[in-house]
Every structure is written in C-alpha cells, then in structure tokens.
C-alpha positions in Angstrom: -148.2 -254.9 37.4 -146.5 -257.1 39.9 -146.9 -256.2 43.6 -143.0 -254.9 43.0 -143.5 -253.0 40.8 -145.9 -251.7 42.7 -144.5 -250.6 45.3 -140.7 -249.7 43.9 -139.1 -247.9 46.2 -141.6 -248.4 49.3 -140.4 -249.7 52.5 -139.7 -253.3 52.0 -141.3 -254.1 55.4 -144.7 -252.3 54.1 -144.3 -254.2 51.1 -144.8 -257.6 52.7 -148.7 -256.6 53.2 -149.2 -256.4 49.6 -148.3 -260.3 49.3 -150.2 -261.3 52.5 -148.2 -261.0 55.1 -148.3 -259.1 58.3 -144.6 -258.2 60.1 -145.3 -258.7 63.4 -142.4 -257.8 65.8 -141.0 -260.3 68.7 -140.0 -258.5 71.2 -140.9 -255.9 74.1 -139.9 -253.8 76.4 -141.8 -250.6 77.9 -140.4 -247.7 76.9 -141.9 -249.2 73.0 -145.1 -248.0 74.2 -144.1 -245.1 76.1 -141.2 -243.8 74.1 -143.8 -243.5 70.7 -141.0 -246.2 69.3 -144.1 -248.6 68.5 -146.8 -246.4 66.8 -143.5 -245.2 64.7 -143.2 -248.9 64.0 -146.7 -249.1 62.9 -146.8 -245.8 61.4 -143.3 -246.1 59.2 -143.3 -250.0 58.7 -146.5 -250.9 59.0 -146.2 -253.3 61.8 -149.3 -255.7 62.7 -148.5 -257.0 66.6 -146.1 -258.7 68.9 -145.0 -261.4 70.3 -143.1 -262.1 73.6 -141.7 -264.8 75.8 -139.8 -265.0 79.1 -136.2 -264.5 77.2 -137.6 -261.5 75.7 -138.9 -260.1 79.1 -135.8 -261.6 81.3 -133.5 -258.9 78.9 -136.4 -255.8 79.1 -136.8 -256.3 82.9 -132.5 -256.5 83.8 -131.4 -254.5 81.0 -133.8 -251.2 81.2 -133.8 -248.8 84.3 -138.0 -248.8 83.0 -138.6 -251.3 85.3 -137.1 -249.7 88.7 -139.9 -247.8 89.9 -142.4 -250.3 89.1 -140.0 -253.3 90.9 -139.5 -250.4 93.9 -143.4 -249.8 94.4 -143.8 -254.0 93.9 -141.2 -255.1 96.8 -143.7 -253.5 99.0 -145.5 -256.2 98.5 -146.0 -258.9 100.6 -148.2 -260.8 98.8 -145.9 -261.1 95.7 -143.2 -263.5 95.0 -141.1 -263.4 91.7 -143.2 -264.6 89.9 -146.3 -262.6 90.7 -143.6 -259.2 90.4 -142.8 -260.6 86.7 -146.5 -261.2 85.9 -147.9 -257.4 86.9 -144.8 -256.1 85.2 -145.8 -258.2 82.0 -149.8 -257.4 82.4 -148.8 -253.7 82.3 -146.4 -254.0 79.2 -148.7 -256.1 77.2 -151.9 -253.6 78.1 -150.0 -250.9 77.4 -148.8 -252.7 73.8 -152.7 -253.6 73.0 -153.8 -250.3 73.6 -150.9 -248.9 71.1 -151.8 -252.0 68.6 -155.7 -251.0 68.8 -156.1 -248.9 65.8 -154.5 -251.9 63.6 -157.1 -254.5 65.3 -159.6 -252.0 64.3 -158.8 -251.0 61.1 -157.9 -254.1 60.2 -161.4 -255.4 61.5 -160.0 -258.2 64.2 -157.3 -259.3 61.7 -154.2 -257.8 63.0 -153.6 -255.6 65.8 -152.8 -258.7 68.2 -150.1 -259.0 71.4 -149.2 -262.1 72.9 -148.5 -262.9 76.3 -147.3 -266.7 77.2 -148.4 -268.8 80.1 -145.8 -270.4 82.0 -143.8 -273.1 80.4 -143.5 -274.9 83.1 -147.0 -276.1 82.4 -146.2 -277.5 79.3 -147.5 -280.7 79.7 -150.3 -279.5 82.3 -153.4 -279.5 80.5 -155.8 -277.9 83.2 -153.3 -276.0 85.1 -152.2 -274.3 81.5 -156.3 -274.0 80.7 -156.8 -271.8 84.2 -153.4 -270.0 84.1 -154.2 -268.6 80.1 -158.4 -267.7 81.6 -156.7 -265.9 84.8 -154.4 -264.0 82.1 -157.0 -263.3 79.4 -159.5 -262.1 82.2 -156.7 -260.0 83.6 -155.1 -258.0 81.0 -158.8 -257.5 79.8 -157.6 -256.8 76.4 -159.6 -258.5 73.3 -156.4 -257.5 71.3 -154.5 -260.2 73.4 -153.6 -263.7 72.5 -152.5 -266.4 74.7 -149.5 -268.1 73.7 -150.0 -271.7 74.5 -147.9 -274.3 73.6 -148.4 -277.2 70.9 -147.8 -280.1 72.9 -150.0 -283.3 73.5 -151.6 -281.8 76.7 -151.3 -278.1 75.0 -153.6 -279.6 72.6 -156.7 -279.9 74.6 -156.1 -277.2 76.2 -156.4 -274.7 73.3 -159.5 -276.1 71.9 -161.3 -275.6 75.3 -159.9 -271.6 75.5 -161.0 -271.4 71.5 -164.6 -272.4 72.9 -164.7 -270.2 75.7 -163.9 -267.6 73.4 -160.1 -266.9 73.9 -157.7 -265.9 71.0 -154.6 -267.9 70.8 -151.4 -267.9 69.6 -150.2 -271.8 69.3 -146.6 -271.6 70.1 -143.7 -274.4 69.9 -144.8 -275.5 66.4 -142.1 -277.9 64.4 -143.8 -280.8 63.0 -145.6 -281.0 60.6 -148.5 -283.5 61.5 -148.4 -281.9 64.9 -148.9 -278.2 62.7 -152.2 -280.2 60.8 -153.3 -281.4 64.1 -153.2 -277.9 65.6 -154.9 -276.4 62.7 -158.2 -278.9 63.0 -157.7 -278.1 66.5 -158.3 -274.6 65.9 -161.7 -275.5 63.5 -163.0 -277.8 66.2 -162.3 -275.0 68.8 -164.8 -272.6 66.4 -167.1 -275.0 66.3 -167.1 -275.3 69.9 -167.8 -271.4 70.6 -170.5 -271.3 67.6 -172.3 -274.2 69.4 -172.2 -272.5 72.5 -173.2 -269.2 70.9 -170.3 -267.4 70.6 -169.3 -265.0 67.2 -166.6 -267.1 65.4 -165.8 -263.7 63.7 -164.5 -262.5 67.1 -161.9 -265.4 67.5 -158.3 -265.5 66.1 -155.6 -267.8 66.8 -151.9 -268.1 64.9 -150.2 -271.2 64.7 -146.5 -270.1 65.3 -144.3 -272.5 63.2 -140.7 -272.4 63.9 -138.2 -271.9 61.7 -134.5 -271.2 61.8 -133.9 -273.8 64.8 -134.5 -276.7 62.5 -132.1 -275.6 60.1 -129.6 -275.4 63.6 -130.2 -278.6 64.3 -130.6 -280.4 60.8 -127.1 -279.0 59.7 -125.5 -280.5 63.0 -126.7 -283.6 62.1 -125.7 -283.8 58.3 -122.4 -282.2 59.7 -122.0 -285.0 62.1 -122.2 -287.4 58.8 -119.7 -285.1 57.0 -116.9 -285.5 59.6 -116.9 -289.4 58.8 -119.2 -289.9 55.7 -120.5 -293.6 55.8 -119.7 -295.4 52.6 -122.3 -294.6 50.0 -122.6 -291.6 51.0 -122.8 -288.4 48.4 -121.4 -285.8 49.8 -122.1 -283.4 47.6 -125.5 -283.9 48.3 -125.3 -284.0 51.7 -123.7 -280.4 51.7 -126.6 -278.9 49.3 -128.7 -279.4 52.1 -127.5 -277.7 54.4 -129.3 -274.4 55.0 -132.3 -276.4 53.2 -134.3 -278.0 55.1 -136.2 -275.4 57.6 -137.5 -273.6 54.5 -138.7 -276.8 52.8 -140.3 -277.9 55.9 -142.7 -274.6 56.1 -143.3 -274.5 52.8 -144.7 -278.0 53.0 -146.5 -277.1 56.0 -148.3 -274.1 54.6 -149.5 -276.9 51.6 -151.4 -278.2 54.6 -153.0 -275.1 55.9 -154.5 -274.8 52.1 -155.8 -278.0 52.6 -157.2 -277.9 56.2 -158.9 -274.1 55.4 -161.1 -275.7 52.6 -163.6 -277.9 52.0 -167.5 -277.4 53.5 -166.6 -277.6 56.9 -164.7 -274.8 57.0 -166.4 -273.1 54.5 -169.3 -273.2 57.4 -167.4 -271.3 59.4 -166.4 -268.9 57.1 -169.6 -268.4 56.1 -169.9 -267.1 60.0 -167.2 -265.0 59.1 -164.4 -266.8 60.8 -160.9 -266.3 59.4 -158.2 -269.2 59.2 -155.7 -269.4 61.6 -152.8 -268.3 60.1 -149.5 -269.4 60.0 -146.8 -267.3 62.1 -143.3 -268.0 60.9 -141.2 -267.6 64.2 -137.9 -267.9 65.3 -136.5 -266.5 62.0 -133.3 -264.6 62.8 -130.9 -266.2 61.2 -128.2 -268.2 63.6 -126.0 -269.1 61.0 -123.6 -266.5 59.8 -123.3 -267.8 56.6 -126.6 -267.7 55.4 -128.2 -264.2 55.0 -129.4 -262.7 57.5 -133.0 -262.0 55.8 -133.0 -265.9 54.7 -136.6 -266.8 56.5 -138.0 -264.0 55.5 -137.3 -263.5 52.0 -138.3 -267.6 51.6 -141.2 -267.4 52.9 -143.4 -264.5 52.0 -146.8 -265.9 50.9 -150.5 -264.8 51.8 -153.0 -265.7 54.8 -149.1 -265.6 57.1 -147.2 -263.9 59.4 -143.7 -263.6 60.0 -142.5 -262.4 63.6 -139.2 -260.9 63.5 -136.6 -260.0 66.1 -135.3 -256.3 65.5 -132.3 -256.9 64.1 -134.4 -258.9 61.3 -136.8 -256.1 61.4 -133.9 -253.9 60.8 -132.3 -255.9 58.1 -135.2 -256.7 55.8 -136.0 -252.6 56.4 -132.4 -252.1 55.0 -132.0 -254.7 51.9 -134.9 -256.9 52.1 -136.2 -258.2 48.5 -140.0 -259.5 48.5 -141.8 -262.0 46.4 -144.5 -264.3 46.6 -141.5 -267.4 47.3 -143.7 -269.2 49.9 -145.0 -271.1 47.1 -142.1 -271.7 44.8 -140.5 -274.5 44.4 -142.5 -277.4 46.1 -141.3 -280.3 43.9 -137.7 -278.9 45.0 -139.1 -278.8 48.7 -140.3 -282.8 49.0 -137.0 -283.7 46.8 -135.1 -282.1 49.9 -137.1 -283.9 52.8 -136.7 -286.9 51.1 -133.0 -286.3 50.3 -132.6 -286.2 53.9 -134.5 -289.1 54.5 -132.4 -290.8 52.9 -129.0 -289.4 54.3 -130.7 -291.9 57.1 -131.6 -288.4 59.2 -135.3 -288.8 60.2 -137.0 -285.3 60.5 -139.5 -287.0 63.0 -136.6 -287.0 65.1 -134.9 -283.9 64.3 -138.7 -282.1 65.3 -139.2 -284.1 68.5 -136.0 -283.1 69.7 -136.6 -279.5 68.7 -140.0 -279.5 70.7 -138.5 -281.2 74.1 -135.7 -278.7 73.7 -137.6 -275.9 73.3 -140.3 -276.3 76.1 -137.0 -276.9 78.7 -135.2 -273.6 77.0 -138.8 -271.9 77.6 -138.4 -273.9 81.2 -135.2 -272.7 81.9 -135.8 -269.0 80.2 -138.4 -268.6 82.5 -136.3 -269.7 85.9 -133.9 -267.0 84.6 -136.4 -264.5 84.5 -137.9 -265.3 88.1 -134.5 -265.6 89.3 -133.3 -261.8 87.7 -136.7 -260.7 88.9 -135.9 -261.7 92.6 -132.4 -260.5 92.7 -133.1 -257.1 91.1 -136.4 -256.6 93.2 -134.1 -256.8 96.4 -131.4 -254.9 95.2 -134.2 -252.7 94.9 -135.3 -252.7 98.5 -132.2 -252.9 99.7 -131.2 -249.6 98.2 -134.5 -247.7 99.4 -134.3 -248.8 102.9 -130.9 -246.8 103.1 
C-alpha cells in the first residue's frame, strides 16, 4: 500500500512525514508560544521546528502589541542599544519556541524538534566575528534544541566547521549552488569528525543545510524573459518558455543527488556507526512569488526522505488545504539535467544566476536586519516617550 493510500484522508501536512520529510515552519512571533498556536501546530500538523530571520522578527516586533511591555521594561536600559533590545527580545522568543518544540526533539530522539536563531548578517563575510557571535548565542539561549543559522559563504565556511567541533548544531543558511551545497555537506562531515576527535557524541550534533528555492526560479525567469523580449537569432522560443518555472526545482533535485552521494561511502558510514545522522537538506524560501505557478509548487516537487521543507504560513496553510504528496523529489532526473543544460545553452549560466542570488541575499539579510534595528529604535522610544508622560 502506497504511503497515500495510507494515509487517505489525513492531513496532508502529517502526511509529508510518512515520505521523509519534516514541515518545519518559518516564522515567529510570541504570542505562537504563548497563545498554544504552536503546540496546536505540532499537535494538528505535526510540525517538526522553526526557522527565523530578521524579516521575520522586523514584522513580529512592529506589527504585535506582544512586544510593548518587554520594549517598555528594555528602554530602561542603559546598557542596551537596538540591537542588544532586538537580541533579548529574540533570545526570549526562541527559548520560549525550544521549550514548546522539546517534546518533538525528544521523541523524535535529537532528529527534529529544532529552532533557529540567525547571527548577524552583517558578518557574512567575517569568519571569527561570526564564530564568537553564534558561541555568545548558543551559550545564551542555553537551549540544545537551538541551531545557529550561519551563512554558506566562503568565510561562513570555516566558520561552521569550527562551531560543528565545539559541538554546536547548525543550520547552514543562504544555500544556492550546487558545488557550494556539496562543499557545505563535507563541511558538515569534517565538522563531526572534529568533535569525535575531540571527544564529543557525534549523535548529539545536527546541522541542516537550508537550500533555497523559489528565488532562483525569480531570477532565472527574468533572465529567459529578458531573451524573450528580443529573442537572438537561433533562438527556440518555445523552449525557452518551457523553462520557465523549471529551473529552481531541477536544481534541488540535482542537489539532493549529491547529498546521496556525500552520506555514503566508509567515511561516513564511520560516523554513522557513532550514531551520527546526515545533515539534511532544508528546502527554504518556498512560497511561491510567482502568481502563476501554484502556490504549493516547491512543496509538492520536492517531497523526498532524509529533507525538510520550511514553509511560510500561508504555504503551511495551502498545502493544509489542497496539498497532494508523493515521493516527486526523485522523479524525473534525466528531465532535471535536460533542463540545466537547456538553459545552458539559452547562453544563461546558472553559476551566475546563483552568485548573484547569494550576494543578493546576504545584502537583503544586511538590509533586513538595518530595518529591524532601525524599527526596534523607533518603537523602543515611542515607548519611553509615552511612559514618561
């Protein structure tokens, strides 16, 4: 019997665990924990963890009246600026979500159960500032439920094997490419090695390697649209137009070939053998931006085992509503490589199309984050402002 048929009529977010995959949800905002909102998330959908960033908190912190006493008791504070308000706002949220989340890293013995908190994005290309700013965060929130969400760049490289070995989980953010993905994921091996050697419990360490998704397909469409509007001679258009809306999927699917590879083979297996699990991949970014496409597209494409996929609500709320699993991660991987090298040859490089993704997105994380600071200084003083009267 087919895991479908299995489960006919269940939720189609539960569903998703009997392929493999764990829903995890990307976004927070306090009254998740203290409204009961999240255990009924875990409890009705089966949710696994959470992600954040600074976008995510920016909207929680401006938008919900949760935050006033907290900002009104933190103004008092001399010692703080913006950014030290933001972070003991964060620290409290993402305690409060690890505590709710516990039961799942229990029961799920260390699997699942995870909340990720990001270090500042303005380190990006800071390899020891980012390696002190994610200790000073793990060590604070105190939570081994936590993740550090660090990003995937050439200086974030080094700097996640070194928190692996000291024993850190993280979650590898910013993730595009797919040599960069393979470089992350014997990152993440060396990193185990590194905290066996020093006599740490590689069964205790967990990492996620959080692969982007729907901002490709942004970005490669623009491009193939660009050739549309004055098609060079040569060109099939036809072609060009079927693949649009193709290539983000193509590009994980191909990517998750090489987490097969990378998890096998006697080095890992010695690992394993320790009981250390792979670090998975995390599909992110997969609301859909494109109207036309559906608006469960990167989930429904990409449901395979060993993953997770962290959805926005509205997602969440979609794929609840009319969401259709199957084991698709896997399908159609001769169709895949046709499509990347299709492109290839529509003279669009994907080397560039990625690049371009990961200097965009560390300045929107840059600029996300200044937005945040800034929202958190304005509202904290219209906060003191209104208690001195």
């Amino acid at each position: 019997m087919t895991p479908n048929e299995q489960a006919a009529g269940e939720n189609p977010l539960r569903q998703l665990l009997r392929f493999g995959q764990s829903v995890w949800l990307d976004y927070i905002r306090r009254d998740l924990m203290s409204s009961g909102e999240l255990a009924g998330l875990i409890r009705e959908d089966g949710l696994r963890g959470m992600t954040s960033n600074p976008t995510i908190f920016e909207k929680a912190i401006v938008h919900s009246p949760d935050y006033l006493p907290a900002l009104e008791k933190l103004t008092q504070r001399k010692d703080f600026d913006a950014k030290g308000i933001y972070e003991q706002i964060a620290i409290r949220d993402i305690q409060d979500a690890a505590d709710v989340l516990r039961p799942v890293y229990r029961e799920t013995k260390r699997h699942d159960g995870y909340v990720s908190l990001e270090v500042s994005p303005y380190l990006a290309h800071k390899t020891r500032e980012t390696i002190d700013e994610a200790m000073r965060l793990w060590k604070t929130v105190a939570r081994e439920n936590l993740m550090i969400k660090v990003p995937g760049t050439a200086e974030g490289i080094p700097a996640i094997r070194e928190l692996l070995g000291r024993g850190v989980n993280v979650n590898v953010t910013l993730l595009f490419a797919r040599d960069v993905y393979q470089r992350v994921a014997e990152t993440y091996i060396a990193g185990l090695e590194d905290y066996r050697n020093n006599g740490g419990d590689p069964s205790r360490l967990a990492s996620v390697a959080s692969f982007f998704v729907s901002r490709i397909d942004t970005l490669a469409d623009n491009k193939i649209g660009e050739l549309l509007k004055n098609p060079p001679t040569g060109l099939d258009v036809n072609l060009a137009r079927s693949l649009q809306g193709k290539v983000a999927i193509a590009n994980a699917k191909l990517t998750y070939e090489i987490y097969k590879k990378v998890f096998s083979g006697p080095r890992w297996q010695a690992l394993a053998d320790r009981g250390a699990v792979t670090q998975r991949v995390l599909w992110a970014s997969t609301g859909t931006k494109n109207p036309a496409y559906s608006d469960v597209l990167y989930v429904e494409e990409l449901i395979g085992p060993h993953t997770v996929n962290t959805m926005p609500p509205a997602t969440l709320d979609a794929f609840r509503d009319h969401g259709k699993p199957r084991a698709s991660l896997e399908e159609g991987l001769e169709a895949a490589k046709k499509t990347m090298a299709d492109l290839a040859r529509m003279g669009i490089s994907m080397k560039e199309v990625t690049d371009q993704l990961t200097e965009d997105g560390v300045k929107l994380f840059a600029d996300a984050f200044e937005q945040l600071l800034a929202a958190v200084d304005q509202r904290a003083k219209h906060v003191a402002t209104t208690a001195s009267r």
